[in-house]
N, CA, C and O of each residue as an XYZ file, in Angstrom:
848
protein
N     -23.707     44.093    -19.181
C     -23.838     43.253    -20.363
C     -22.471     43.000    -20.972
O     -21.843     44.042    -21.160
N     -21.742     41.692    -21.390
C     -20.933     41.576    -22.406
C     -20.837     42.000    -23.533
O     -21.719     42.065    -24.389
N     -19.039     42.519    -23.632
C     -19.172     42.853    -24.545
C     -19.026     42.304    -26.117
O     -19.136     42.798    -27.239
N     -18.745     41.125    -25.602
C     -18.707     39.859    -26.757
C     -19.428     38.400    -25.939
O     -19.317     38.030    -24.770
N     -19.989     37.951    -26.799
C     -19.935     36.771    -26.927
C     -19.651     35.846    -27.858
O     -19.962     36.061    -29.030
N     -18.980     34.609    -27.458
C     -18.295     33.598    -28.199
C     -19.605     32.475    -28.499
O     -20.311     32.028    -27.595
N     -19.694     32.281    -29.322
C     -20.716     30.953    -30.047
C     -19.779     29.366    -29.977
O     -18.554     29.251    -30.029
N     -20.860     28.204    -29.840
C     -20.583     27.329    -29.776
C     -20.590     26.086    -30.460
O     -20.667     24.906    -30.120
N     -20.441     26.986    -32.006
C     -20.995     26.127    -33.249
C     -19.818     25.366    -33.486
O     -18.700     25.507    -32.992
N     -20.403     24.202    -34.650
C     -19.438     23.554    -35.919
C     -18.624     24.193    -36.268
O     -18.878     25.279    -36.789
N     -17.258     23.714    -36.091
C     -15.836     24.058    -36.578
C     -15.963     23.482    -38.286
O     -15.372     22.438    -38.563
N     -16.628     24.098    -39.208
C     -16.588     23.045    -40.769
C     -15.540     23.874    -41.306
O     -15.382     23.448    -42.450
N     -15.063     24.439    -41.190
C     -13.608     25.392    -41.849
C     -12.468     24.342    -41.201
O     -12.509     23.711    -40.145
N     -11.445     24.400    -42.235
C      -9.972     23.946    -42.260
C      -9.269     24.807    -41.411
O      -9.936     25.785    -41.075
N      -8.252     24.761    -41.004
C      -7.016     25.999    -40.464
C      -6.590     26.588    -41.311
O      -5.620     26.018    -41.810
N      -6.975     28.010    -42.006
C      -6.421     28.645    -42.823
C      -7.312     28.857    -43.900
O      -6.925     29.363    -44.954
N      -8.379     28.535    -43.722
C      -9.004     28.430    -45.222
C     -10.018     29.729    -45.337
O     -10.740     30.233    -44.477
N      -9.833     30.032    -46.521
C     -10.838     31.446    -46.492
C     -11.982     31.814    -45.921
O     -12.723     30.877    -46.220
N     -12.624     32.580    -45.282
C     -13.863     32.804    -45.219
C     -14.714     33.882    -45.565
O     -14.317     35.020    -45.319
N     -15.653     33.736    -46.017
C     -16.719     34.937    -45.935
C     -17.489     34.965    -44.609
O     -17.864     33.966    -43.994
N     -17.677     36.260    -44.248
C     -18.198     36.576    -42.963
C     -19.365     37.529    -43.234
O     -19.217     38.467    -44.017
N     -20.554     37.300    -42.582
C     -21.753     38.183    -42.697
C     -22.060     38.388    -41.529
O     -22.225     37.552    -40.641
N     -22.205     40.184    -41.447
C     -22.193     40.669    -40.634
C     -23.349     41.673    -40.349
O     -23.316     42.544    -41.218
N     -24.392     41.889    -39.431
C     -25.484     42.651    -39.133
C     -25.966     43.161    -38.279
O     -25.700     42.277    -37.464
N     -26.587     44.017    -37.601
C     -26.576     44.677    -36.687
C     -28.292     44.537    -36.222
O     -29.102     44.095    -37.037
N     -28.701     44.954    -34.869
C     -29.823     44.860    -34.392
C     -29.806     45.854    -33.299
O     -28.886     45.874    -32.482
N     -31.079     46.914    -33.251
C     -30.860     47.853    -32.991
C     -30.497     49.037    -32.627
O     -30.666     49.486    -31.494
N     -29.882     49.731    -33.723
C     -29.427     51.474    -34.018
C     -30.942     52.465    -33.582
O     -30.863     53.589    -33.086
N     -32.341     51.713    -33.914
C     -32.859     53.010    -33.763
C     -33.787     52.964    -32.372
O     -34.685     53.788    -32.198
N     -33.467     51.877    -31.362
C     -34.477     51.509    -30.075
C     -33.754     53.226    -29.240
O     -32.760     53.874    -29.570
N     -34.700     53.463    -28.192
C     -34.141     54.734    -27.445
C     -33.746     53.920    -25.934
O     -33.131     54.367    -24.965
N     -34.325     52.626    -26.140
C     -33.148     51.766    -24.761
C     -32.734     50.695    -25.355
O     -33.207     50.158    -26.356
N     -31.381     50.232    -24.396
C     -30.866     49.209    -24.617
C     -29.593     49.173    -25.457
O     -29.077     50.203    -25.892
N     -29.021     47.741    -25.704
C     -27.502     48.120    -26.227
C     -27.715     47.996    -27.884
O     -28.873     47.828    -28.267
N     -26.762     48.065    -28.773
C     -26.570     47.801    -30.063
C     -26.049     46.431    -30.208
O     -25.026     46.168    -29.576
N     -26.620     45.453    -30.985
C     -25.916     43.931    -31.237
C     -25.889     43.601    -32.395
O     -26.758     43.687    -33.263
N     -24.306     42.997    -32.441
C     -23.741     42.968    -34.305
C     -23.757     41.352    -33.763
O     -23.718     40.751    -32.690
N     -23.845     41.034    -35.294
C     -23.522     39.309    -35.339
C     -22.243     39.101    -36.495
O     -21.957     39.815    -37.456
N     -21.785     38.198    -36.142
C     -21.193     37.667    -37.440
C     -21.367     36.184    -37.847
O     -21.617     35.264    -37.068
N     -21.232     36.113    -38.907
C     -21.841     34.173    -39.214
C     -21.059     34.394    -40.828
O     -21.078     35.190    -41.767
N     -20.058     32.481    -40.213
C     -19.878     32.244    -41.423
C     -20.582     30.540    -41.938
O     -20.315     29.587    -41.206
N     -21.410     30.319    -43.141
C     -22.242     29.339    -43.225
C     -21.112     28.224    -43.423
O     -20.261     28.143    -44.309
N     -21.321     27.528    -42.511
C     -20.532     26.205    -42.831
C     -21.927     25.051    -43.403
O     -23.136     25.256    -43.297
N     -21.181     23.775    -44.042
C     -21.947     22.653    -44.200
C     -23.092     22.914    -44.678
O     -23.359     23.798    -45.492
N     -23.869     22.087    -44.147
C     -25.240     22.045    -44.296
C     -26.098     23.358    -43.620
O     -26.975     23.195    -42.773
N     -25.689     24.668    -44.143
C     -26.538     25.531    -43.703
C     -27.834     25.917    -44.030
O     -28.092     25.942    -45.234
N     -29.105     26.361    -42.890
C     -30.084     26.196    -42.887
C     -30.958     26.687    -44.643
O     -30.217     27.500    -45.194
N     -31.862     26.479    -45.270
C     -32.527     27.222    -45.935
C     -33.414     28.214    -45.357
O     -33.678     28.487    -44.186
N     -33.894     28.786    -46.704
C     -35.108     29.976    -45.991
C     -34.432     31.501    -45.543
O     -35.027     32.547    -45.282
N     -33.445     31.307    -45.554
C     -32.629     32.652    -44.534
C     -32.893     33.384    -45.257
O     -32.769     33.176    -46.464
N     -33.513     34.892    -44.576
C     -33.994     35.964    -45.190
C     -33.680     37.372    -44.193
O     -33.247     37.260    -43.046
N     -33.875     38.244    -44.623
C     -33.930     39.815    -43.797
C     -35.238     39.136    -42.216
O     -36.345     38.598    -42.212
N     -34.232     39.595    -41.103
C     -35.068     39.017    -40.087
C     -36.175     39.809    -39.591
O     -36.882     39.558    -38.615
N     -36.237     40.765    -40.357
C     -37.637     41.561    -40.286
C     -39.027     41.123    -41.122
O     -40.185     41.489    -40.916
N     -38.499     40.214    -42.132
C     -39.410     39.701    -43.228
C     -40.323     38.213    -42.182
O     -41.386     37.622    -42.371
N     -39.228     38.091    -41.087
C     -39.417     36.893    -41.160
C     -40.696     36.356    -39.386
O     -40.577     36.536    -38.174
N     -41.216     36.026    -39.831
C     -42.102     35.731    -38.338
C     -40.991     35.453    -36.850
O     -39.770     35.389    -36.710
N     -41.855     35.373    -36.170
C     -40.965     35.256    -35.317
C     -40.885     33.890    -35.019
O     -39.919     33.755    -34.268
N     -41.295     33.063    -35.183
C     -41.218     31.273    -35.095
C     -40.627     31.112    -36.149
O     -40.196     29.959    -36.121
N     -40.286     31.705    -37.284
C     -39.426     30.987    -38.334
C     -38.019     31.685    -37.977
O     -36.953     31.110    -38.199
N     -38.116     33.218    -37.296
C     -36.706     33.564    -36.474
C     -36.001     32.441    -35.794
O     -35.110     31.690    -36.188
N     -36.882     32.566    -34.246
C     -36.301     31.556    -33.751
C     -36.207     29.348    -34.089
O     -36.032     28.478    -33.236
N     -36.386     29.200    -35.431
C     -35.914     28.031    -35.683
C     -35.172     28.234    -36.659
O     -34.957     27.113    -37.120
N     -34.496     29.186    -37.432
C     -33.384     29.146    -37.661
C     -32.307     29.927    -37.108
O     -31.204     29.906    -37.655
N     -32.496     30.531    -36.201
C     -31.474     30.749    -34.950
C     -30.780     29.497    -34.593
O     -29.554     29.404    -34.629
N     -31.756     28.306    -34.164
C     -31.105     27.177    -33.289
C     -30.367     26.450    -34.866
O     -29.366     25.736    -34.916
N     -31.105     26.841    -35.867
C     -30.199     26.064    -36.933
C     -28.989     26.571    -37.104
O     -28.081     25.740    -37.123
N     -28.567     28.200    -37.294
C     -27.828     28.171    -37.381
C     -26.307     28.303    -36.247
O     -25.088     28.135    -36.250
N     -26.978     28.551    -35.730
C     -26.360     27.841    -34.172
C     -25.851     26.611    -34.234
O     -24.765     26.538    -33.661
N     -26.191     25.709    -34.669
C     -25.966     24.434    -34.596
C     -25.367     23.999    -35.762
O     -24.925     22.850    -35.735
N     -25.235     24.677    -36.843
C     -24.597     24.759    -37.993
C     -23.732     25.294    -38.879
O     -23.321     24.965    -39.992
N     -23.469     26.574    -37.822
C     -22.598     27.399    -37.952
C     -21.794     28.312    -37.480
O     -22.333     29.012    -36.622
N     -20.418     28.639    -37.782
C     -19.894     29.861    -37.102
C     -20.254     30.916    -37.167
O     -20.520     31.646    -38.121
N     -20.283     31.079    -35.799
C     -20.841     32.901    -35.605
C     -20.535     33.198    -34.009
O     -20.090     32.377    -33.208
N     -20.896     34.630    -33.735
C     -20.239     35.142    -32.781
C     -21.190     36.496    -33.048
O     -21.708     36.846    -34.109
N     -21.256     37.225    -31.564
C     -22.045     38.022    -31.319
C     -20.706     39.703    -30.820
O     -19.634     39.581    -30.228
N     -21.242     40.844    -31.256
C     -20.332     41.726    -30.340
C     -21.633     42.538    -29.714
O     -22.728     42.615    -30.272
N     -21.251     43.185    -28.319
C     -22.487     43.931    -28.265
C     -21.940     45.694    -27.980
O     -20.790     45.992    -27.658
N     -22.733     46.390    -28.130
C     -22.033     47.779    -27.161
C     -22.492     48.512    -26.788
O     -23.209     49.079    -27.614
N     -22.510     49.071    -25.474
C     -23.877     49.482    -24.133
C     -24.306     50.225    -24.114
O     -23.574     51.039    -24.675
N     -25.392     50.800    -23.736
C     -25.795     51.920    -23.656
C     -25.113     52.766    -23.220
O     -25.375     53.886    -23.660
N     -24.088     52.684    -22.308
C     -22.840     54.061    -21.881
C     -21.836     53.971    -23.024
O     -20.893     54.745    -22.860
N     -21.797     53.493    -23.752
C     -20.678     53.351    -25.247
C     -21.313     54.117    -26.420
O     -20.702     54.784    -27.254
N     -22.810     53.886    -26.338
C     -23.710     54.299    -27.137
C     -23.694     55.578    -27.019
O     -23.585     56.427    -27.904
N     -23.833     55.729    -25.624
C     -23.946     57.619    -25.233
C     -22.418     58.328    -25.498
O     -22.249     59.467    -25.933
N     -21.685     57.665    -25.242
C     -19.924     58.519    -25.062
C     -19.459     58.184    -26.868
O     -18.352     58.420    -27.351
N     -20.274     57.778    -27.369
C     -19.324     57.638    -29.127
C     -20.473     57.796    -30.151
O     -20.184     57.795    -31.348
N     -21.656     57.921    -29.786
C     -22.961     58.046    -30.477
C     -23.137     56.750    -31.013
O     -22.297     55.851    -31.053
N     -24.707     56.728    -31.562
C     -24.860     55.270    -32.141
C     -24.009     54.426    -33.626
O     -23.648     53.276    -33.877
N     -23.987     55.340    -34.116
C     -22.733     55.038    -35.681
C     -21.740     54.389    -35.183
O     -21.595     53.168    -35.237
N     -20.809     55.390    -34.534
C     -19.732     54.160    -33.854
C     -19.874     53.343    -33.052
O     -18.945     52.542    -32.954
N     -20.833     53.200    -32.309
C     -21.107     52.450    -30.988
C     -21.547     50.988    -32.068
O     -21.386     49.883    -31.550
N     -21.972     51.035    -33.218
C     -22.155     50.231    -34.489
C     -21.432     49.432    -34.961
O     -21.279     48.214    -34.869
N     -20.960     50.284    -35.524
C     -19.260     49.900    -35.554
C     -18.507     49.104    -34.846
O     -18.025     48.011    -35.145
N     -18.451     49.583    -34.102
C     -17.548     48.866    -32.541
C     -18.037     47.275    -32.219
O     -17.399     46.238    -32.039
N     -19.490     47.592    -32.234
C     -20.112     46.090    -32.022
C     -20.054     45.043    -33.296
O     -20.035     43.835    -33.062
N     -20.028     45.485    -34.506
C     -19.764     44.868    -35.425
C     -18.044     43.933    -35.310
O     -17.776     42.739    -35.178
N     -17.196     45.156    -35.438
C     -15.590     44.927    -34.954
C     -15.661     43.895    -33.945
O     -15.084     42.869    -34.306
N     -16.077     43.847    -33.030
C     -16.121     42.869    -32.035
C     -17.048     41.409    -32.036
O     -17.057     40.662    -31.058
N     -17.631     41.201    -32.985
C     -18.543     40.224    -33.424
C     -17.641     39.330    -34.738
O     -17.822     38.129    -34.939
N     -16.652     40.200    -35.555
C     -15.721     39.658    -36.145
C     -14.209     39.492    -35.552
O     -13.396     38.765    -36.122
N     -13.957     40.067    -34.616
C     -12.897     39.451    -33.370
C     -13.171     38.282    -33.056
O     -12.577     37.226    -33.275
N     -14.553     38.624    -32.274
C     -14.832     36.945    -31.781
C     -15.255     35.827    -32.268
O     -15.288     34.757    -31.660
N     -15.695     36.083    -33.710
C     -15.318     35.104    -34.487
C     -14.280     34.451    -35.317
O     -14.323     33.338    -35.842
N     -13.215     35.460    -35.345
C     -11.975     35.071    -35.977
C     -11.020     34.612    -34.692
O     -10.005     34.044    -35.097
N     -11.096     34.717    -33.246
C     -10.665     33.972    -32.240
C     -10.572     32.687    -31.257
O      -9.971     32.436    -30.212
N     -11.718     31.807    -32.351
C     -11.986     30.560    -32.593
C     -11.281     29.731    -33.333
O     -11.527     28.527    -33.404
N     -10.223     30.392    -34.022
C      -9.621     29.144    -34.490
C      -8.872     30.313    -35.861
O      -9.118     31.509    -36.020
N      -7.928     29.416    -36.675
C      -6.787     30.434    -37.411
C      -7.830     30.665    -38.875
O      -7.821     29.747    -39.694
N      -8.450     31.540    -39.074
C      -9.367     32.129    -39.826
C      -9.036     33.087    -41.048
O      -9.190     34.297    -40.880
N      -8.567     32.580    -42.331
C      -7.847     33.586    -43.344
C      -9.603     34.374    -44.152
O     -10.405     33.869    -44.938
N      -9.580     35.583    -43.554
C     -10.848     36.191    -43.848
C     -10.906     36.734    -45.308
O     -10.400     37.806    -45.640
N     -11.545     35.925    -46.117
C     -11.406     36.848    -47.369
C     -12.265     38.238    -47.597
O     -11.826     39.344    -47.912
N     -13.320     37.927    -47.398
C     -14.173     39.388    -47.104
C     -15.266     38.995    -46.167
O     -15.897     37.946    -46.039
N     -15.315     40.443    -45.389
C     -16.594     40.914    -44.698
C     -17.657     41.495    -44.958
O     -17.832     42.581    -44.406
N     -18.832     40.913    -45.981
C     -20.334     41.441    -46.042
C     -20.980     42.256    -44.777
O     -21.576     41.580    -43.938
N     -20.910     43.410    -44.630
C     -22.287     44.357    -44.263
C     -23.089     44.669    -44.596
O     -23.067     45.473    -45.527
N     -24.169     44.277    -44.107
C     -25.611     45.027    -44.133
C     -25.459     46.703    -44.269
O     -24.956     47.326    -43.334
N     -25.911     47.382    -45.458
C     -25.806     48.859    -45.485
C     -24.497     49.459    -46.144
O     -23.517     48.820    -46.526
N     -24.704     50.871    -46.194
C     -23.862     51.877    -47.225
C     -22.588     52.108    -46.615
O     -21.684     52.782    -47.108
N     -22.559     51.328    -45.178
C     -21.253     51.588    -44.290
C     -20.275     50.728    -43.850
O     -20.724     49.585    -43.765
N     -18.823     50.841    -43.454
C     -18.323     49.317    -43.146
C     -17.668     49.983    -41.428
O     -18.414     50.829    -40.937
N     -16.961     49.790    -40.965
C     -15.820     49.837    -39.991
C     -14.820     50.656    -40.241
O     -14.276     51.648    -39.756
N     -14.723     49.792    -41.337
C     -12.939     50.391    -42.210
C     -13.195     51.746    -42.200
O     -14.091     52.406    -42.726
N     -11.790     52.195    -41.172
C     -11.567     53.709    -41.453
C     -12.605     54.562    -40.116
O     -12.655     55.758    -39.826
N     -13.083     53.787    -39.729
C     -14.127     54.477    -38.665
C     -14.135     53.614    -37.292
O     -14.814     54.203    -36.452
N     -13.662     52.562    -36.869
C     -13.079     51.574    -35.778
C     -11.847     51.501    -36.072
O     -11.468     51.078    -37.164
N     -10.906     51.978    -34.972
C      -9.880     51.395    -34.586
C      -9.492     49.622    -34.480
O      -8.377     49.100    -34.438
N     -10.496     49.141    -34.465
C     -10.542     47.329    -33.802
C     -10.659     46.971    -35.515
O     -10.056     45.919    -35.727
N     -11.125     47.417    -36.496
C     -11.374     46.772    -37.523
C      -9.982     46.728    -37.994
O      -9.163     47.639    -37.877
N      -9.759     45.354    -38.644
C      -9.100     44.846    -39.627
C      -8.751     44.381    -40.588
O      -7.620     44.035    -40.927
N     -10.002     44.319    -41.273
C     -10.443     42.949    -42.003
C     -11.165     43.737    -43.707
O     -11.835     44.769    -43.720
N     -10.859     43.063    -44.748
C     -11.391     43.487    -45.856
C     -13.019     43.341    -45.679
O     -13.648     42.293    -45.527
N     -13.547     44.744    -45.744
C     -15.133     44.620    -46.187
C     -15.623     45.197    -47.011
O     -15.060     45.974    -47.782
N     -16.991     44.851    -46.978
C     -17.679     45.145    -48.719
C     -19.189     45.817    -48.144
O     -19.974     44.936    -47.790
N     -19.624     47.004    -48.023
C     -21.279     46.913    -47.854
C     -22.363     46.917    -48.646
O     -22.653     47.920    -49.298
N     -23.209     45.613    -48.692
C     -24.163     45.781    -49.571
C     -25.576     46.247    -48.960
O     -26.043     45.601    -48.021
N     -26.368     47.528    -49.556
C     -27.471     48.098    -49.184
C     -28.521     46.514    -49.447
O     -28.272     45.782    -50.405
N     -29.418     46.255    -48.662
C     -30.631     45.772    -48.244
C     -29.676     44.205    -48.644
O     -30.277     43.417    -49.375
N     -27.865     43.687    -48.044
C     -27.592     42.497    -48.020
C     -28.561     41.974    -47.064
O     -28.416     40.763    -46.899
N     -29.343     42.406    -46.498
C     -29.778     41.163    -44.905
C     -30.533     40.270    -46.095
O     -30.659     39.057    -45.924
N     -30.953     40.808    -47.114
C     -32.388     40.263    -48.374
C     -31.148     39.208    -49.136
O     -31.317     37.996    -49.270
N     -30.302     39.713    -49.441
C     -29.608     39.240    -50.823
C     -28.570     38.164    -50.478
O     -28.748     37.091    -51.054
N     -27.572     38.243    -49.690
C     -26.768     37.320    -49.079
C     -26.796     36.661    -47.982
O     -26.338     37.163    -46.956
N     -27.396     35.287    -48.001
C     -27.071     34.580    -47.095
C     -26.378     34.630    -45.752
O     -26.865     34.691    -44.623
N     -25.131     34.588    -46.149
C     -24.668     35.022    -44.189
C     -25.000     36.089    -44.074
O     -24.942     36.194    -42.849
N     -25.275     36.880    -44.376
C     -25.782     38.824    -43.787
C     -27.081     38.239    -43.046
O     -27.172     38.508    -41.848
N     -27.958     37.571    -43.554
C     -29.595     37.181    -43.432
C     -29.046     36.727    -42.357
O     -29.356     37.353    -41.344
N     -28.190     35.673    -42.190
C     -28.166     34.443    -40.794
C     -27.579     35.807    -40.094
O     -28.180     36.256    -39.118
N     -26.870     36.205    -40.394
C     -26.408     37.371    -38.590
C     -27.551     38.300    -38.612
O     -27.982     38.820    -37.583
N     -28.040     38.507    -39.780
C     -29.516     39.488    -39.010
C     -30.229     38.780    -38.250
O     -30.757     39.469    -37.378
N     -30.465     37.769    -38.198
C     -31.396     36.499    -37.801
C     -30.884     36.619    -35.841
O     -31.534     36.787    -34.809
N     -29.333     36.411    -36.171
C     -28.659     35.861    -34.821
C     -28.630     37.194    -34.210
O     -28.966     37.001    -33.042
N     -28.436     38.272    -34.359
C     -28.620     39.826    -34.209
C     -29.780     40.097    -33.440
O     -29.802     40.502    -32.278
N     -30.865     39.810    -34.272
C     -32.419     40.434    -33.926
C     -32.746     39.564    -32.528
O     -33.222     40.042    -31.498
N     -32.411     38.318    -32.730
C     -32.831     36.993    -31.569
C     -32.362     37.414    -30.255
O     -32.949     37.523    -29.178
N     -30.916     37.667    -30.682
C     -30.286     37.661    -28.974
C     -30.858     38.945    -28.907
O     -31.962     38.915    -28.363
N     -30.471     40.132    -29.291
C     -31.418     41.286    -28.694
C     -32.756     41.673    -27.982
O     -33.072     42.355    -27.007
N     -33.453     40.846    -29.015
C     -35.208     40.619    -28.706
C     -34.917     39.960    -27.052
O     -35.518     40.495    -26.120
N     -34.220     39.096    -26.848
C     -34.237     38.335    -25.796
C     -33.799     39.130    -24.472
O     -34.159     38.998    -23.302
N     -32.614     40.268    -25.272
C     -31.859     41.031    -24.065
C     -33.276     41.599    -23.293
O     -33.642     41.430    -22.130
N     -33.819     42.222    -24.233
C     -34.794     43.492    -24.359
C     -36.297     42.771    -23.161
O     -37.087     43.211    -22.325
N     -35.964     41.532    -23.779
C     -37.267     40.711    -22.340
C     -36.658     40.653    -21.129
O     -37.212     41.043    -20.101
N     -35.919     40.346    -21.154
C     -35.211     40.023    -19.946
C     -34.948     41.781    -19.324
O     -35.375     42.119    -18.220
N     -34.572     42.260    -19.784
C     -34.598     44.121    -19.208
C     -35.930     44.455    -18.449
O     -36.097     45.227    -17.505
N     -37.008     43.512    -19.244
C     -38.310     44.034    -19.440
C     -39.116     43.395    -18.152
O     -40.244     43.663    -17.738
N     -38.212     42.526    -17.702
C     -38.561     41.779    -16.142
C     -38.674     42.505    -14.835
O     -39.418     42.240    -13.891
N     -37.311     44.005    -15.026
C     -37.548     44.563    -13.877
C     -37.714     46.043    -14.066
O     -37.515     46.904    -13.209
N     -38.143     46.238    -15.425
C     -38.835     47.577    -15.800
C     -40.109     47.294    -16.832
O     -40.303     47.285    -18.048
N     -40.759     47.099    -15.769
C     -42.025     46.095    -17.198
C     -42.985     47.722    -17.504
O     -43.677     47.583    -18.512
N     -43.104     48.780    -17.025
C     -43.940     49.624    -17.580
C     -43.456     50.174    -19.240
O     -44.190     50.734    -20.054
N     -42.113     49.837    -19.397
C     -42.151     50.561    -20.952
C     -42.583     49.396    -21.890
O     -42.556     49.589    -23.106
N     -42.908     48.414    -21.477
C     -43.254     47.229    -23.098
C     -41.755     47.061    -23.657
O     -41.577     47.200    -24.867
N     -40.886     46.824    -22.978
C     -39.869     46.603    -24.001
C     -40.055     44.948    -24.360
O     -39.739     44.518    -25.469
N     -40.475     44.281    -23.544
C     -40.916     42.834    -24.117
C     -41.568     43.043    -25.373
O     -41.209     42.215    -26.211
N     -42.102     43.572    -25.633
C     -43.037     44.023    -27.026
C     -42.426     45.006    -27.951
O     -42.350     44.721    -29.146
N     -41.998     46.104    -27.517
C     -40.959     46.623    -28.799
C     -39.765     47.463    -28.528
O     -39.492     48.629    -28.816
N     -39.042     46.386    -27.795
C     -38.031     46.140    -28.144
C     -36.892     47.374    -27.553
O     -35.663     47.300    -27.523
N     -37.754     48.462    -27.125
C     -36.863     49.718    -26.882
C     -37.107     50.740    -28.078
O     -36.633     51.873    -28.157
N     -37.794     50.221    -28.827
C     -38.680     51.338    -29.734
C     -39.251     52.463    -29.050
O     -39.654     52.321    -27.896
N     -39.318     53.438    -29.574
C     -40.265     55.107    -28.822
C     -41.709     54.481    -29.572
O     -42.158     55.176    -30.483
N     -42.076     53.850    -29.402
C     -43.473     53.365    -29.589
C     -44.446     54.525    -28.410
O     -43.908     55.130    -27.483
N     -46.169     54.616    -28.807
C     -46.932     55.005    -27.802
C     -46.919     54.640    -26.447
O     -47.336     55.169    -25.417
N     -46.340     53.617    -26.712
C     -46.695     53.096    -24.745
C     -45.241     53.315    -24.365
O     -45.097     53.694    -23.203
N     -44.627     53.232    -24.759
C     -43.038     53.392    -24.098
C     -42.781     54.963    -23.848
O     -42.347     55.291    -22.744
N     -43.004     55.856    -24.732
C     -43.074     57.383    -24.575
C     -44.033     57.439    -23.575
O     -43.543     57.912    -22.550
N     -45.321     57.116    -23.449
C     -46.309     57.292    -22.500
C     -45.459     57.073    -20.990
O     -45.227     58.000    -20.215
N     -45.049     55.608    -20.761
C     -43.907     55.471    -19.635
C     -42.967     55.977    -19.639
O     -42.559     55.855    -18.484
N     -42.120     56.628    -20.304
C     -41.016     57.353    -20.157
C     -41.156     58.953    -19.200
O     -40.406     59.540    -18.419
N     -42.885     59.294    -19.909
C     -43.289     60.934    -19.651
C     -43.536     60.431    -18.119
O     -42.989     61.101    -17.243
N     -44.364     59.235    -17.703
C     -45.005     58.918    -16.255
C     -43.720     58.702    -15.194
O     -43.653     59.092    -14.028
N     -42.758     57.982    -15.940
C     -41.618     56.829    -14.817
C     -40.449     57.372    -15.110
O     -39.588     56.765    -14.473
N     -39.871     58.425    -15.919
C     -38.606     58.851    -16.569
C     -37.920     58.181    -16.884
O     -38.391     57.052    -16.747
N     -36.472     58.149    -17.479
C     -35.314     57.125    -17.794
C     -35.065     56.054    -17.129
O     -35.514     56.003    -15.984
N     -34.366     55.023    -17.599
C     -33.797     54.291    -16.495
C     -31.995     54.268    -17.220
O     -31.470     54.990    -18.068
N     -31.575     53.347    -16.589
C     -30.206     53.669    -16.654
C     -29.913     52.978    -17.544
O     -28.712     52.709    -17.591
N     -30.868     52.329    -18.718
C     -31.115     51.188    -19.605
C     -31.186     52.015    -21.179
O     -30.864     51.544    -22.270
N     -31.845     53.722    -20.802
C     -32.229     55.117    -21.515
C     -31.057     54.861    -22.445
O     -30.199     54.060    -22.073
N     -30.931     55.495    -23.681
C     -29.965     56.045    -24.105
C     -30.117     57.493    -24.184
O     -30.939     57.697    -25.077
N     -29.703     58.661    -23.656
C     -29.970     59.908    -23.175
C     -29.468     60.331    -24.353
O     -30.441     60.917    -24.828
N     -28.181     60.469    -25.516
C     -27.921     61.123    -26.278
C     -29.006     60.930    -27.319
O     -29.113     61.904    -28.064
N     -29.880     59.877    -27.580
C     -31.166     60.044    -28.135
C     -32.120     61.196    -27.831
O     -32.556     61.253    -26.681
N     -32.536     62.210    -28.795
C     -33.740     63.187    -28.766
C     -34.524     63.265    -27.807
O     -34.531     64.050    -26.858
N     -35.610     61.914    -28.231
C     -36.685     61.901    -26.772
C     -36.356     61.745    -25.494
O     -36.949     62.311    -24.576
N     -35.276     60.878    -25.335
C     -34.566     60.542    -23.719
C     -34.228     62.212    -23.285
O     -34.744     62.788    -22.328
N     -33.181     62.842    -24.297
C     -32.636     63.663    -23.542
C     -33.406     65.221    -23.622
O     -32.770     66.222    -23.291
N     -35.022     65.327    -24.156
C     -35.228     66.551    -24.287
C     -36.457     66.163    -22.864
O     -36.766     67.043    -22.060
N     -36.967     64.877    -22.790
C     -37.400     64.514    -21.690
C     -36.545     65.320    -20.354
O     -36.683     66.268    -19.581
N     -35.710     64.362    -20.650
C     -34.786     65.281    -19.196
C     -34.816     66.400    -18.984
O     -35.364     66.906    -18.004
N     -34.174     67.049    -19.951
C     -34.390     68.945    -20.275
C     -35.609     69.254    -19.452
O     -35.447     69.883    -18.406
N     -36.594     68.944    -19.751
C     -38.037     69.388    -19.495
C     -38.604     69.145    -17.646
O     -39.262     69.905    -16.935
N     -38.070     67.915    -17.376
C     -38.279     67.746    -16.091
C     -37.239     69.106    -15.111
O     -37.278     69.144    -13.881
């Protein structure tokens, strides 16, 4: 899996001109799969409605995904399940965040005035890759706008990773949740064991192992 991806939105920023950047993450607590930060800054005509992408159905997810896709800068970082295991999930967080505001500030000459996070935590001081002034606001995905659009762009591409995983390991339901320890995924984990998709420094993955 990449560890960034670059977006292919509207340039509506000047060269040099300030930005606010909202930044969010999509799953810290699945026991497979990678961690994915977004960053989005709202240019123009950005979409309405943007809310915490957990509030939000999943047909009103994915149509303002393509809105703001199409309306705005943003950029994805991701970081793998072997990053996840060798730095734990906090930094492995981190890291993907840092890299979701790289690759959005590598689009073009970007004077960042601040970085909105989702939550009580930022980068600063805990990533090496971070640079950038940030601010964390507890339950921003609800309150600020770009936080909402990268939870939005966060939850989407993930959900999508997590199907596509789910093509050639279809007994855990990760098409359905996502890499959650849900009943049916623990049920397949106890029948089919890990796959290399596991995050093992997680509890259930690794007391599973223990036990076999």
């Amino acid at each position: 899996m990449p560890s960034i991806t670059h977006s292919a939105s509207i340039d509506a920023l000047s060269a040099g001109e300030a930005a606010i950047i909202g930044v969010d993450e999509a799953g810290r607590g699945p026991l497979a799969g990678p961690v994915v930060a977004a960053a989005v800054i709202l240019c123009g005509n950005f979409p309405v409605g943007l809310d915490d992408s957990k509030k939000l159905s999943g047909k009103r997810r994915a149509k303002l995904e393509a809105e703001i896709a199409g309306n705005c800068r943003w950029a994805l970082g991701v970081a793998t399940v072997e990053e996840i295991d060798r730095i734990n999930i906090l930094n492995a967080t981190m890291l993907a965040m840092s890299r979701a505001v790289a690759a959005i500030c590598e689009r073009g000459d970007i004077n960042v005035a601040e970085v909105l996070i989702d939550g009580n935590l930022t980068p600063q001081g805990r990533c090496d890759e971070w640079r950038w002034p940030a601010r964390a606001i507890v339950g921003g995905d609800g309150l600020e706008p770009c936080i909402s659009a990268a939870s939005i762009m966060a939850k989407e591409h993930r959900d999508r990773l997590m199907r596509d995983l789910a093509r050639s390991h279809p007994w855990y339901g990760w098409d359905r949740n996502a890499g959650y320890g849900t009943r049916e995924h623990m049920a397949a984990l106890l029948r089919h064991g890990p796959t290399v998709h596991h995050r093992r420094s997680f509890a259930p993955v690794a007391q599973l192992e223990m036990e076999v």
